[in-house]
N, C-alpha and C positions, 0 to 999 in steps of 0.2 A: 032177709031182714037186715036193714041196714042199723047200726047202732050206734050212740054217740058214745066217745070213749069217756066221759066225765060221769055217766050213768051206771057205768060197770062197778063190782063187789068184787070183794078177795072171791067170794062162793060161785059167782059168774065165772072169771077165769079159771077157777079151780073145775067146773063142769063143761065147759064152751073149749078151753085150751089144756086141759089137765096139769097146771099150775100148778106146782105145788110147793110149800116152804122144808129148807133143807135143815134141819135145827141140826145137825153133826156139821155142817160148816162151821169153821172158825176164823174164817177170816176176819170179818167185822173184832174180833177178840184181838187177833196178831199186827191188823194192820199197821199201827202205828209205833208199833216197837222199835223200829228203827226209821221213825219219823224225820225229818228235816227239821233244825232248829230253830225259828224263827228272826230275823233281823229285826232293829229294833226299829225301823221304817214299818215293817208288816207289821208289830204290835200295835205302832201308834194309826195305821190304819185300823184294825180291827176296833180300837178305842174312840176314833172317829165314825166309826159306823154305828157305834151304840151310842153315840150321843146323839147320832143324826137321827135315828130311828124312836130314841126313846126323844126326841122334843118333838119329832113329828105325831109321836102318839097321845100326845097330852090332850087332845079334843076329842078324839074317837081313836080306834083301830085302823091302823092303815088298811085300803085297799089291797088289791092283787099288785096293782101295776105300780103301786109306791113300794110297797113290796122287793120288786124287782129292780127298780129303780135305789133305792139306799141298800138295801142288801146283799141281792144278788148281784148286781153290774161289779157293785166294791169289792166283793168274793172273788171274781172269776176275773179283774184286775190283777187283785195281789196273789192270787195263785196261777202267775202267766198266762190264763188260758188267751188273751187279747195279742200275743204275740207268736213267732212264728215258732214252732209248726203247727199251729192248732186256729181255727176259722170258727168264731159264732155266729150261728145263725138262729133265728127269732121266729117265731108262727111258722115254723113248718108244721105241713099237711102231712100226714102219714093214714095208711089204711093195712087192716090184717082181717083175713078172712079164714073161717076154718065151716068144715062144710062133712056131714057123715049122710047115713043114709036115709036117715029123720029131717034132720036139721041143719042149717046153712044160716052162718051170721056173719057179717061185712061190719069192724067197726072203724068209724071213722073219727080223728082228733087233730089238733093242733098243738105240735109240742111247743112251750113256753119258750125252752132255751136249747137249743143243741149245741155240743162242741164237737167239732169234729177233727181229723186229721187227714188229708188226703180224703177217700170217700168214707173212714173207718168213722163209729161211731165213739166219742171219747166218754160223754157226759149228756145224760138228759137230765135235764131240767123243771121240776114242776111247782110253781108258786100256788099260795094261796092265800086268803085276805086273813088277817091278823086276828079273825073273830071265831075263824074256824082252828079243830086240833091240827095239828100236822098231818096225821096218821091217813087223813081224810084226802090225803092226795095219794096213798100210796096205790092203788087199783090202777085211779091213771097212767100213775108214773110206770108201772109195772105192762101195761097196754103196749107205754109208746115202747118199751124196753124186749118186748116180745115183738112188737116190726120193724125190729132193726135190720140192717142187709142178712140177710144165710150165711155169710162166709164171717161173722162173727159167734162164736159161743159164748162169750161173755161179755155183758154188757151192763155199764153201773149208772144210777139214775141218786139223784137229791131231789128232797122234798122240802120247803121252807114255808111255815107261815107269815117269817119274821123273826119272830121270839123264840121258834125253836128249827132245826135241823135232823133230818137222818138221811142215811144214808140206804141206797139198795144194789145189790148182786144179780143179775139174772142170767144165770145158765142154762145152755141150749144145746148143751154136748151129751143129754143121756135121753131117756127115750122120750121121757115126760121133760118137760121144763121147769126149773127149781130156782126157788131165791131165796136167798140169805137180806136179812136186813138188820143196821146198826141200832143200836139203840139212841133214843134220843137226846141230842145235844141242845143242851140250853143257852143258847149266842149270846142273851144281852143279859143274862145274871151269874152267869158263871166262868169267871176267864178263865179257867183253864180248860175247860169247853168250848169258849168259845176260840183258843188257839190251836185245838185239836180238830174243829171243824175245817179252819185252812190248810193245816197239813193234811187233813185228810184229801182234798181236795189235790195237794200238791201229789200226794201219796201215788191218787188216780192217775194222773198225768204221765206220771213217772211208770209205773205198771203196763197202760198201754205203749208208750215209749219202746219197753224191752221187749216187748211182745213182739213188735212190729222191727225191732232193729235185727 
């Protein structure tokens, strides 16, 4: 049975891939402790992002792909991901398949944004139109983050609808596969949320960086 990954539940992976959420992680808790300080080039970016977003919202909710366009492109700018060593790439195909002695399921999806490094995966990316919660892309995101290459165990994904942010963990180093996710960050009414969204971001960067060094 083949599946599209936008149709998938927390309760689908949690039966289909034995997913499951790690609540003694504390990452999402410690990560920004010793955050990166902001320039004041990056604040007055993040100040221009929320201008940009809240005049485009004045008629309706933005779509997905404006979305990604004021939001995310500005994001993944001022948290270097557009320079070297890190390569974004846009609509990638991805597929994961998991198959027992009942049951056999093939899903199939299009990640919004990948960052990658070499062939490592840095950041997935999953947008969503401005009218839906956040939360509402976390399955996806959690999909692509589970067909990442094998020879990672950890892999972190973002969820944005615009107005808000989280973040996700997905680990692949114990039997079952487990994820930790942030709580959510409010971009365009909270500055100090919304400056802890791009360190967060930087934070990533930075983590597979020494991983890989």
């Amino acid at each position: 049975m083949i599946t599209n990954a936008s149709s998938l539940t927390l309760s689908t992976l949690r039966q289909n891939f034995g997913l499951r959420l790690d609540s003694s992680d504390r990452f999402f808790e410690e990560w920004l402790n010793n955050a990166p300080t902001l320039t004041e080039a990056e604040r007055q970016g993040l100040d221009r992002l929320t201008r940009n977003y809240t005049y485009l919202s004045q008629e309706e909710p933005p779509l997905e792909e404006i979305v990604k366009l004021v939001v995310v492109s500005p994001l993944l700018d001022l948290a270097g991901f557009y320079q070297f060593p890190f390569l974004v790439k846009a609509e990638v195909s991805t597929n994961i398949e998991v198959a027992d002695e009942v049951n056999a399921m093939a899903v199939q999806g299009r990640i919004d944004i990948l960052v990658i490094q070499d062939s490592f995966w840095i950041l997935v990316i999953e947008s969503k139109p401005a009218r839906l919660d956040v939360t509402a892309g976390i399955p996806q995101a959690l999909t692509y983050l589970l067909s990442a290459p094998s020879l990672q165990s950890s892999c972190y994904g973002m969820v944005t609808n615009g107005r808000e942010v989280l973040f996700l963990k997905c680990d692949r180093h114990q039997d079952a596969p487990q994820y930790t996710r942030s709580h959510t960050y409010r971009l365009l009414e909270n500055t100090m949320e919304r400056i802890q969204v791009l360190q967060g971001l930087k934070q990533i960067g930075d983590y597979i960086g020494d991983l890989r060094s």
